[in-house]
BALOBA-1460 file (C-alpha; in Angstrom, 3 decimals):
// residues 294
<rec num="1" residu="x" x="-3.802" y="-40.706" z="98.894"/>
<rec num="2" residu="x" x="0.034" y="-39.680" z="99.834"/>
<rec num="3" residu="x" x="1.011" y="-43.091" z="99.394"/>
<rec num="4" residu="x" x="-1.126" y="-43.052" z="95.633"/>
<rec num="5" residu="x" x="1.066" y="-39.379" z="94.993"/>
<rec num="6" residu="x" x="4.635" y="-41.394" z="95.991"/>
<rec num="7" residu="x" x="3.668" y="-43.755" z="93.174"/>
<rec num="8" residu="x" x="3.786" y="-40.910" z="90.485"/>
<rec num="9" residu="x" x="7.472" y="-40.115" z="88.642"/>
<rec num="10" residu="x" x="8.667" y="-36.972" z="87.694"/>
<rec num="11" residu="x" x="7.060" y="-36.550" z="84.321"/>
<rec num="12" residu="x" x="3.640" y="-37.775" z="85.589"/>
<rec num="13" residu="x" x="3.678" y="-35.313" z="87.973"/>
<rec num="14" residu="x" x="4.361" y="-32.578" z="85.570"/>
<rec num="15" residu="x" x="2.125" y="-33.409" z="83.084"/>
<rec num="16" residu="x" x="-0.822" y="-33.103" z="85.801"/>
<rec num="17" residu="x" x="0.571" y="-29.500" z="86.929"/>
<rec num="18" residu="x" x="1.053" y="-28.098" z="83.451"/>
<rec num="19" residu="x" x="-2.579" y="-29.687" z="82.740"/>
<rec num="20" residu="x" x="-4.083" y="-28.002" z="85.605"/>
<rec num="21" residu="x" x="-2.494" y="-24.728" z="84.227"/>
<rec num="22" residu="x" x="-3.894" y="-25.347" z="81.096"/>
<rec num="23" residu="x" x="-7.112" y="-26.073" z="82.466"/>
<rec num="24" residu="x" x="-7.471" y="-23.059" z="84.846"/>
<rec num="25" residu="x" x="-6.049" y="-20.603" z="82.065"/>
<rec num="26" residu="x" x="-8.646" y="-22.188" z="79.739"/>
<rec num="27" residu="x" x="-11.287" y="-21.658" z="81.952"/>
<rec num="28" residu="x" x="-10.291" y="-18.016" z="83.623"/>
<rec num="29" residu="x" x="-9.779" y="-16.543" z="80.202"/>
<rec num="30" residu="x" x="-12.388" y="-17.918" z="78.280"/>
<rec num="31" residu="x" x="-16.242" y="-16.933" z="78.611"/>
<rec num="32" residu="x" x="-18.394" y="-19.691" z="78.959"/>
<rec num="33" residu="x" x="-15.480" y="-22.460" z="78.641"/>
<rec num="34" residu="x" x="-17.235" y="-23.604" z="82.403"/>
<rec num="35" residu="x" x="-20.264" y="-23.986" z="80.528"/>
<rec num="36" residu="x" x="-18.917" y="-25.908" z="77.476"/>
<rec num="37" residu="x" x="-17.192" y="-27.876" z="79.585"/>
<rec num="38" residu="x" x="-19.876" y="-29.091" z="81.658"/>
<rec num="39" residu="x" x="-21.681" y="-29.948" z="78.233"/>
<rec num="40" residu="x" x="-18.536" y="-31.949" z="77.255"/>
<rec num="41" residu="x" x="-19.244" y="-33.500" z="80.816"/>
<rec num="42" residu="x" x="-22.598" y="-34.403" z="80.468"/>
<rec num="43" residu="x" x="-22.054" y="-35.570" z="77.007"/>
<rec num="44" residu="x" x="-19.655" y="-38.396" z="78.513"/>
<rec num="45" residu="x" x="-21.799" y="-39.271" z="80.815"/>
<rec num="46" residu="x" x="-25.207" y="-39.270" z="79.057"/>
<rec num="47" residu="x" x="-27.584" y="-42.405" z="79.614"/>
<rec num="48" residu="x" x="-26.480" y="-43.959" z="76.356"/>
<rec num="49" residu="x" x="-22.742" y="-44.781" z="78.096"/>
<rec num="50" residu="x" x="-23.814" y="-45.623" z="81.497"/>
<rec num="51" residu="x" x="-24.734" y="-48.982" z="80.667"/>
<rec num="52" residu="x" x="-21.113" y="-49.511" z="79.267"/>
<rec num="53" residu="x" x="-19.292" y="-47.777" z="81.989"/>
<rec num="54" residu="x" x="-20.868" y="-49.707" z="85.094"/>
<rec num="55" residu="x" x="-20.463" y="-53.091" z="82.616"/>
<rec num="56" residu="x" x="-16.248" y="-52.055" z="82.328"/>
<rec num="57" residu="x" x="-16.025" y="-51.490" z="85.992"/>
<rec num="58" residu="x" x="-17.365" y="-54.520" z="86.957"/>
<rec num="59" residu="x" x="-15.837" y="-56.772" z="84.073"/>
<rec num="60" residu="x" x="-12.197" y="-54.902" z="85.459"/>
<rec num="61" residu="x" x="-13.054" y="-55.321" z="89.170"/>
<rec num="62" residu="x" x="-13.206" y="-59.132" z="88.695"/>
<rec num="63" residu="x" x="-10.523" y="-59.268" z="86.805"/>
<rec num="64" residu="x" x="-8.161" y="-57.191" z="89.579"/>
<rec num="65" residu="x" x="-10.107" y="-59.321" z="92.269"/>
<rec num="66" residu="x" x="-8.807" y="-62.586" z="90.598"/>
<rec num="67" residu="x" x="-5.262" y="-61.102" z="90.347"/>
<rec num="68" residu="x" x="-5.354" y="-59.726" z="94.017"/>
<rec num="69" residu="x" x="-6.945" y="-63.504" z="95.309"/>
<rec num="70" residu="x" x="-3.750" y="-65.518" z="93.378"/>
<rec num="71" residu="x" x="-1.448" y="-62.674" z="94.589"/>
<rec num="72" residu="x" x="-0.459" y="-61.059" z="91.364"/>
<rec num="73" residu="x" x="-1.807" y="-57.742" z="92.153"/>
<rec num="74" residu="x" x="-0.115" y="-55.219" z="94.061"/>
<rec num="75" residu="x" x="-1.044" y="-51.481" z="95.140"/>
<rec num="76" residu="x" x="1.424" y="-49.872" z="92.466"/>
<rec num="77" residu="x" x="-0.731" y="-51.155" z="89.965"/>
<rec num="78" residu="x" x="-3.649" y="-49.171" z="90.240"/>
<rec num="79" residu="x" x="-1.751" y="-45.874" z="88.739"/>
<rec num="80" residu="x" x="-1.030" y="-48.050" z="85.660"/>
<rec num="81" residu="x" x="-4.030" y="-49.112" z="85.801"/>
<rec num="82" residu="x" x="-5.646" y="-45.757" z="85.702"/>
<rec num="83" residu="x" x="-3.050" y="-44.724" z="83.302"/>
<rec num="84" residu="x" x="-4.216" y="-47.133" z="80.867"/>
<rec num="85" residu="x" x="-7.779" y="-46.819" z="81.409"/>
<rec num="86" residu="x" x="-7.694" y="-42.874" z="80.782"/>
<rec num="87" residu="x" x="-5.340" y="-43.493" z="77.507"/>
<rec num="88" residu="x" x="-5.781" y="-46.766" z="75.600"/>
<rec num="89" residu="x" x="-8.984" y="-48.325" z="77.473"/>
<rec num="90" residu="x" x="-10.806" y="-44.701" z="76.919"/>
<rec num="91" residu="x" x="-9.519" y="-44.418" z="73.247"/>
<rec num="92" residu="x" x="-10.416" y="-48.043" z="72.016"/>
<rec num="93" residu="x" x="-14.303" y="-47.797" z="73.723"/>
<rec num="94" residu="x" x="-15.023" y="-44.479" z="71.649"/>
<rec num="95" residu="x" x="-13.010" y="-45.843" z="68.635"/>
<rec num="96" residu="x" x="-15.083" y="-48.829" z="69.103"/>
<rec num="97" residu="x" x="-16.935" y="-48.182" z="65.693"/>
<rec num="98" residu="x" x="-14.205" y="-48.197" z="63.197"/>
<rec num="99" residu="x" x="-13.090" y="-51.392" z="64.575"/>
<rec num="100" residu="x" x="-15.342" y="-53.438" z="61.604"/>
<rec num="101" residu="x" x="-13.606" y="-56.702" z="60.739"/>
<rec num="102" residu="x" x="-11.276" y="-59.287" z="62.736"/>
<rec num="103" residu="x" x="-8.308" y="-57.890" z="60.673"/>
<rec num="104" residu="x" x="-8.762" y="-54.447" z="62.987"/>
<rec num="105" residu="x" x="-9.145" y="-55.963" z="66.476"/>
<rec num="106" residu="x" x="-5.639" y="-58.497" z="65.391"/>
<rec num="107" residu="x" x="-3.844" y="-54.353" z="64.611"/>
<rec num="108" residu="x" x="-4.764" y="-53.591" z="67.924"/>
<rec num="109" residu="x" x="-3.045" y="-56.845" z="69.319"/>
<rec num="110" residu="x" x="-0.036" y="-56.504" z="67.565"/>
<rec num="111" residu="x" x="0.105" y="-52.504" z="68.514"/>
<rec num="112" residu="x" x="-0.215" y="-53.789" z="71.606"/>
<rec num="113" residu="x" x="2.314" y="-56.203" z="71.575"/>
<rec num="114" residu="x" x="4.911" y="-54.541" z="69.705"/>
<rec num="115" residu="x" x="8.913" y="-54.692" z="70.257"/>
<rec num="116" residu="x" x="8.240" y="-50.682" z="70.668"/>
<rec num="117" residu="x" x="6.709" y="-51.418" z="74.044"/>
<rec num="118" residu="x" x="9.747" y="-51.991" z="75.469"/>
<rec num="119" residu="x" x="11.645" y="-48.869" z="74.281"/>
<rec num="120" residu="x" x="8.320" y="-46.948" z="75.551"/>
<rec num="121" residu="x" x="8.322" y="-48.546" z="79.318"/>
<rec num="122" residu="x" x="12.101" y="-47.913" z="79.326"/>
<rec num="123" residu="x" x="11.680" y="-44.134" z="78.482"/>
<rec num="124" residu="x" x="9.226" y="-43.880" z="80.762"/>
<rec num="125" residu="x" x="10.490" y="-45.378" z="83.841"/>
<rec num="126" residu="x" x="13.605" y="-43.405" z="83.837"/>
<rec num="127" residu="x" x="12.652" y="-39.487" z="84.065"/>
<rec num="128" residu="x" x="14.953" y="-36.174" z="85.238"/>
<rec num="129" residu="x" x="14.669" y="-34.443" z="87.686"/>
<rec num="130" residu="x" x="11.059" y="-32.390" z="88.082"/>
<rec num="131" residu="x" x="12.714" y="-29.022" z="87.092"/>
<rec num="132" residu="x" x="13.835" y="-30.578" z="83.974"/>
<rec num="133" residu="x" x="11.090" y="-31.938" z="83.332"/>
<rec num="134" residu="x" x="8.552" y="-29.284" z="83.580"/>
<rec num="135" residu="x" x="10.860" y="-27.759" z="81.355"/>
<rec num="136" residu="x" x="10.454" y="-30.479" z="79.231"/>
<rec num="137" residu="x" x="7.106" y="-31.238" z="78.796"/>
<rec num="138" residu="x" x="5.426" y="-27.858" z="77.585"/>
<rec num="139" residu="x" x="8.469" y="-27.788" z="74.905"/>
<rec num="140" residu="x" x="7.845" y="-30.994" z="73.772"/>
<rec num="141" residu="x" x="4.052" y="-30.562" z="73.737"/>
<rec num="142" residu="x" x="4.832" y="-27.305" z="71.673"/>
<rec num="143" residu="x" x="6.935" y="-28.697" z="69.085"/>
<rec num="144" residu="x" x="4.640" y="-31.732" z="68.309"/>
<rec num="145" residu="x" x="1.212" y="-29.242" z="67.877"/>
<rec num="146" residu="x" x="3.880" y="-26.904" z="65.486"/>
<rec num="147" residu="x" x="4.449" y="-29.754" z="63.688"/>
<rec num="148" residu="x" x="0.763" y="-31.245" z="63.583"/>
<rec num="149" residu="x" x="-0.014" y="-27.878" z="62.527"/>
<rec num="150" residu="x" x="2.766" y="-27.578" z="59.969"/>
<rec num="151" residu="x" x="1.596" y="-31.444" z="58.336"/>
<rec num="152" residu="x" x="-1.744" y="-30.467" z="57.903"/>
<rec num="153" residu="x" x="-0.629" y="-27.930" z="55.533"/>
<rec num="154" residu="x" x="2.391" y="-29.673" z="53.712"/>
<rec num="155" residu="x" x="1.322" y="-28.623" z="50.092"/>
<rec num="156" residu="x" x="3.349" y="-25.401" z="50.781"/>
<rec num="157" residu="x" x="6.611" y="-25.544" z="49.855"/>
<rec num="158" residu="x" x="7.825" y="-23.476" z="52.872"/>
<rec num="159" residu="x" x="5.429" y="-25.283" z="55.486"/>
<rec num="160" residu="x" x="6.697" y="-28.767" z="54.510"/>
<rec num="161" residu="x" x="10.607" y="-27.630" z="55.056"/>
<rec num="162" residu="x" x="9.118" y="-26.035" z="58.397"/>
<rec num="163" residu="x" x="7.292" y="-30.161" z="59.183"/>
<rec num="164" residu="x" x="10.748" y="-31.546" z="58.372"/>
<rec num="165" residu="x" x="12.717" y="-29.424" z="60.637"/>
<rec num="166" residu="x" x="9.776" y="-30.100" z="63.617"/>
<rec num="167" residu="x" x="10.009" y="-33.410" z="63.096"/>
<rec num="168" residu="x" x="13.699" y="-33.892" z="63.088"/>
<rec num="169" residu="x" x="13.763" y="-31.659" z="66.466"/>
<rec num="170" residu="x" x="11.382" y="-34.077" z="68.189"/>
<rec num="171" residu="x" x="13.285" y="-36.876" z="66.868"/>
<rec num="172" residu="x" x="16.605" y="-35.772" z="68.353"/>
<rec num="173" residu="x" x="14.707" y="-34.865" z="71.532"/>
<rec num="174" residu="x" x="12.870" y="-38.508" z="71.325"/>
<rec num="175" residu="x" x="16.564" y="-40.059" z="70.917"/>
<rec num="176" residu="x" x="18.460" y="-38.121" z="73.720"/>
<rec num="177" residu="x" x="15.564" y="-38.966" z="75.970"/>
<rec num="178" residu="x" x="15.709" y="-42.764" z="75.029"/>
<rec num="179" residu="x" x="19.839" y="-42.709" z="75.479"/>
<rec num="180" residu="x" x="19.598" y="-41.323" z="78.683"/>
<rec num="181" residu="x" x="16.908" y="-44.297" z="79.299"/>
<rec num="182" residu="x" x="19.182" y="-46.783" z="77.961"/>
<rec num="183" residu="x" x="22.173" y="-45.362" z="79.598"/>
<rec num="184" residu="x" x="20.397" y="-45.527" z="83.197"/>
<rec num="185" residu="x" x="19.204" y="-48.743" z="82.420"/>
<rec num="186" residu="x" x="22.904" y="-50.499" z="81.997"/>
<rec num="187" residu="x" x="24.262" y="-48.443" z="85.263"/>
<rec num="188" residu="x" x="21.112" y="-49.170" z="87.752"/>
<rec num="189" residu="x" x="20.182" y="-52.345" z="85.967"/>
<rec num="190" residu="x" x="19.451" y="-54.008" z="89.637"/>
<rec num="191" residu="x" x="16.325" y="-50.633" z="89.753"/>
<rec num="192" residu="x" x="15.220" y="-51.674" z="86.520"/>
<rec num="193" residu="x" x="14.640" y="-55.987" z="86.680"/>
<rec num="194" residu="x" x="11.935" y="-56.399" z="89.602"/>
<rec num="195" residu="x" x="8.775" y="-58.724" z="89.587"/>
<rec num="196" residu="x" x="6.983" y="-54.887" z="89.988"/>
<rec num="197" residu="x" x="8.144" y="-53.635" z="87.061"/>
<rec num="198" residu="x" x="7.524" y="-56.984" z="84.836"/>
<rec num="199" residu="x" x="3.798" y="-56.388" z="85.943"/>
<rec num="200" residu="x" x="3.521" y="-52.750" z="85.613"/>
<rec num="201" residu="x" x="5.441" y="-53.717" z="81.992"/>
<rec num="202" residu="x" x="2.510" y="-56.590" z="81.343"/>
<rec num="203" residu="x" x="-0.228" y="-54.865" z="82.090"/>
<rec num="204" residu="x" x="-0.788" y="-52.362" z="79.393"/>
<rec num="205" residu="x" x="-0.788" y="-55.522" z="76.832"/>
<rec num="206" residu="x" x="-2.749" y="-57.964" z="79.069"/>
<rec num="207" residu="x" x="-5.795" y="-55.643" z="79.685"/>
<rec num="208" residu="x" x="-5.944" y="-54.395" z="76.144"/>
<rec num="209" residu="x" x="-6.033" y="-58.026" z="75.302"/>
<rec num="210" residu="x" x="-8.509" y="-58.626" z="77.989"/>
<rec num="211" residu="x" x="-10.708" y="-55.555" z="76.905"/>
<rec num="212" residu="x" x="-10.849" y="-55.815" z="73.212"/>
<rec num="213" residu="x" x="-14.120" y="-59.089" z="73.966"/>
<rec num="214" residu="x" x="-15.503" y="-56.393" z="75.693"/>
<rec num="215" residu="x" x="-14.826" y="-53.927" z="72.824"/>
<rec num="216" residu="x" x="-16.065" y="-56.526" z="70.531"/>
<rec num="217" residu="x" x="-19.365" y="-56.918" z="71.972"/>
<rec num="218" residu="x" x="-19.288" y="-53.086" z="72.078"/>
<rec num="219" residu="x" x="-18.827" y="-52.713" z="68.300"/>
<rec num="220" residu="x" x="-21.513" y="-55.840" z="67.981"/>
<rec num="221" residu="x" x="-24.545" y="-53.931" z="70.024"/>
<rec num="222" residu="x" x="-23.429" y="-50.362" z="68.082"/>
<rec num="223" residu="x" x="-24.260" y="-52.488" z="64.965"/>
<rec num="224" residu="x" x="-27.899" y="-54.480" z="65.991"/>
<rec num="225" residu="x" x="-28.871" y="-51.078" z="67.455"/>
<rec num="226" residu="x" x="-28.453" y="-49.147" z="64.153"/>
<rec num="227" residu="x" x="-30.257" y="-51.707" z="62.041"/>
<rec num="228" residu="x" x="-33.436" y="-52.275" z="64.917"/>
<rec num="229" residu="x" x="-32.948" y="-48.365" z="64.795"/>
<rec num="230" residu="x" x="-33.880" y="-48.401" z="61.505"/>
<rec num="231" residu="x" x="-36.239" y="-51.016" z="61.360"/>
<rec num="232" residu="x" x="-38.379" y="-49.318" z="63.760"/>
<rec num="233" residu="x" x="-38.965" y="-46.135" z="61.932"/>
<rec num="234" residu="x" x="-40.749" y="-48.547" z="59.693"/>
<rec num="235" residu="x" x="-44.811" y="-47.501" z="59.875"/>
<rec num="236" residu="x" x="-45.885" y="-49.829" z="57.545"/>
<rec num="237" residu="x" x="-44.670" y="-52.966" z="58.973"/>
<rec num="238" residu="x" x="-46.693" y="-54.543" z="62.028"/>
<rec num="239" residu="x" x="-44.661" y="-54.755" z="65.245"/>
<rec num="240" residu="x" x="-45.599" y="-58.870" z="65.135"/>
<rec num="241" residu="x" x="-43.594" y="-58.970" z="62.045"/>
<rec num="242" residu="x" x="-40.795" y="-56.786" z="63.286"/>
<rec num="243" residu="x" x="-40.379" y="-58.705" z="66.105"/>
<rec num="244" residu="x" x="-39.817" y="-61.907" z="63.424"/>
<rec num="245" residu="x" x="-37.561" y="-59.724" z="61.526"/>
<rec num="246" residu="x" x="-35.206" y="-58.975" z="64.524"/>
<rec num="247" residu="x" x="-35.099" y="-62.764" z="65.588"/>
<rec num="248" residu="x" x="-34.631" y="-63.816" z="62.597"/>
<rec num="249" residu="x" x="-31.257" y="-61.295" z="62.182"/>
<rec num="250" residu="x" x="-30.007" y="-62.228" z="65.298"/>
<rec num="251" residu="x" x="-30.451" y="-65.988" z="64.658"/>
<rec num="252" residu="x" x="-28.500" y="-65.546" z="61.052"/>
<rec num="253" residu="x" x="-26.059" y="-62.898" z="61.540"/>
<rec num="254" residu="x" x="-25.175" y="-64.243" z="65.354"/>
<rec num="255" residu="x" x="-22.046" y="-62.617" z="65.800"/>
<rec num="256" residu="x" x="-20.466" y="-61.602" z="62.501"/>
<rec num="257" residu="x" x="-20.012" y="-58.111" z="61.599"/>
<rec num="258" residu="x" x="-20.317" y="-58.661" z="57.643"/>
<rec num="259" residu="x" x="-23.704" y="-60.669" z="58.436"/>
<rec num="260" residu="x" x="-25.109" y="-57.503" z="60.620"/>
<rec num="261" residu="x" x="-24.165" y="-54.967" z="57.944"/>
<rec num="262" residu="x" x="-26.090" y="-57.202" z="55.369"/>
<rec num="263" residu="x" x="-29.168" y="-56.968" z="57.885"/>
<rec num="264" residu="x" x="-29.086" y="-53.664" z="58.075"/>
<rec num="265" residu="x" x="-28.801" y="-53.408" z="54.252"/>
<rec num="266" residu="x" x="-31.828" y="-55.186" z="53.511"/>
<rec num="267" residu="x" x="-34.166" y="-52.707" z="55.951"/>
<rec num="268" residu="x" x="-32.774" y="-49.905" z="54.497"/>
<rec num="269" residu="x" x="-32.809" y="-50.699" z="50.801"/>
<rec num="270" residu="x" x="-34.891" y="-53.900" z="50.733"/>
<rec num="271" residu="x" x="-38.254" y="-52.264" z="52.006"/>
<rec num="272" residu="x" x="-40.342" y="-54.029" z="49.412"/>
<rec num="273" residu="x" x="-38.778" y="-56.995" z="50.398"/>
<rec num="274" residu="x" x="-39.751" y="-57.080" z="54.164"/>
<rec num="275" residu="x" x="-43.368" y="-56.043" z="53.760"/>
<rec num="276" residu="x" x="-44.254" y="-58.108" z="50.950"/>
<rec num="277" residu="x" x="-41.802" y="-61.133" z="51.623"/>
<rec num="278" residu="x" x="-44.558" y="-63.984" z="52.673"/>
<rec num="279" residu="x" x="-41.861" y="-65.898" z="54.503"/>
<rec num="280" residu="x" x="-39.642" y="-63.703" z="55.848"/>
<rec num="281" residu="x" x="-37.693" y="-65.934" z="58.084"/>
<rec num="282" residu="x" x="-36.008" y="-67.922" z="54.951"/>
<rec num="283" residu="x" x="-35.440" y="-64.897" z="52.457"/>
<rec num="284" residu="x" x="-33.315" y="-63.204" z="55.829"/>
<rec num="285" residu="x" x="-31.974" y="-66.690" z="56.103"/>
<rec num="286" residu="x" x="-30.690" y="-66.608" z="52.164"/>
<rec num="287" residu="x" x="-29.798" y="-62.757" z="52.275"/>
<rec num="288" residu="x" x="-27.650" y="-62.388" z="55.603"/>
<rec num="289" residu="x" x="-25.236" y="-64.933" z="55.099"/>
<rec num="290" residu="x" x="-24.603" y="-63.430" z="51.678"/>
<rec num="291" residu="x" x="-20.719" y="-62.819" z="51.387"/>
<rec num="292" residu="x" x="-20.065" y="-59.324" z="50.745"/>
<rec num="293" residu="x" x="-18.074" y="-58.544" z="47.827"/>
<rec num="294" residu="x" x="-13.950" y="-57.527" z="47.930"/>
């Protein structure tokens, strides 16, 4: 565990103690926050996400097991690891649903892979000192929700000059920070070039890469379950021919999101269709593999 807290710079550490303030203000001066919060709790880890969590765990076990049996994994890791999981891995599973063409999943690849990845890992590697920057942090965090605030109400005159000041602050504060980055960068260069830092750099981009066929799948069941959701409200049809229905959408549609989203169009507007539809097999055959409009 020590060795786990020796891993953690300067700003990590703050941002943990300010959120534990946060957290235990929240809690102390609300009534009932406990409460809600153990709902928000329970929520995550309802019977519905189970399934996916213990699937992501293993999937990422094997993964870190390959890397650690080829020697490519080292202890350091795990805090970007975790770091990664908790942001972007955690983010893209319960985004998962507006992720509804190839064109989406390719934007997540090239966020991923962007030049600004390499102004991000050099602003965060280099922090101040822990003074500074728990000085920092809640200042920084303040400024961005004023301005949040201030953009979601930028058809006032007054508020939008109030967003444009905000944002120029946080610019000038993003800027200094990534100087200082830049500037500790050229006079401790020998800190900065290390095989440990090329793989803590790597591995935000290689496991989102990694995780997105797991994502895909993801967004692929989310789909089938909503239209066999629907399909078995369905009284009037007999659970034989259900059963030919669902076969018969997972032979045509396979894999592709537009064919699944015809599927599910035809049980909920083709009703008719599916009960009276003598052979049911090749009118799914003809209707799935429609191509949806532009």
């Amino acid at each position: 565990m020590i060795e786990f807290y020796n891993l953690l710079s300067n700003r990590e550490i703050s941002i943990l103690i300010w959120s534990f303030v946060i957290f235990a203000v929240l809690i102390i001066s609300s009534k009932g926050s406990f409460g809600k919060l153990l709902d928000v709790i329970k929520a995550l880890f309802s019977k519905k996400f189970i399934p996916f969590y213990i699937t992501f765990l293993v999937y990422f076990f094997i993964i870190i097991l390959l890397l650690n049996k080829f020697s490519i994994w080292e202890f350091s890791l795990y805090k970007d690891f975790i770091y990664w999981f908790l942001t972007t891995g955690i983010v893209l599973f319960f985004n998962a649903n507006n992720l509804n063409t190839i064109k989406d999943f390719v934007k997540v690849i090239l966020t991923a892979t962007s030049l600004t990845i390499i102004l991000e890992f050099i602003v965060g590697f280099y922090n101040f000192s822990l003074i500074w920057e728990l000085i920092l942090i809640p200042i920084v965090t303040f400024i961005s929700l004023l301005s949040l605030v201030a953009e979601m109400k930028k058809d006032d005159p007054n508020t939008k000059v109030v967003a444009n000041i905000l944002k120029g602050i946080l610019t000038i504060i993003g800027f200094g920070i990534l100087i200082y980055g830049i500037y500790q960068l050229i006079t401790n260069y020998t800190d900065f070039f290390t095989l440990s830092n090329l793989k803590s750099f790597l591995l935000p981009p290689i496991f989102t890469i990694l995780f997105l066929p797991l994502i895909y799948f993801t967004v692929l069941y989310i789909k089938y379950e909503r239209a066999f959701m629907n399909l078995r409200r369905y009284k009037f049809l007999s659970e034989d021919r259900k059963k030919k229905i669902r076969i018969s959408i997972l032979k045509y549609a396979n894999i592709n999101f537009n064919y699944i989203e015809n599927a599910n169009k035809i049980i909920v507007f083709k009703k008719k269709e599916l009960q009276n539809e003598t052979d049911i097999k090749s009118y799914l055959r003809k209707n799935v593999k429609l191509k949806q409009s532009a």
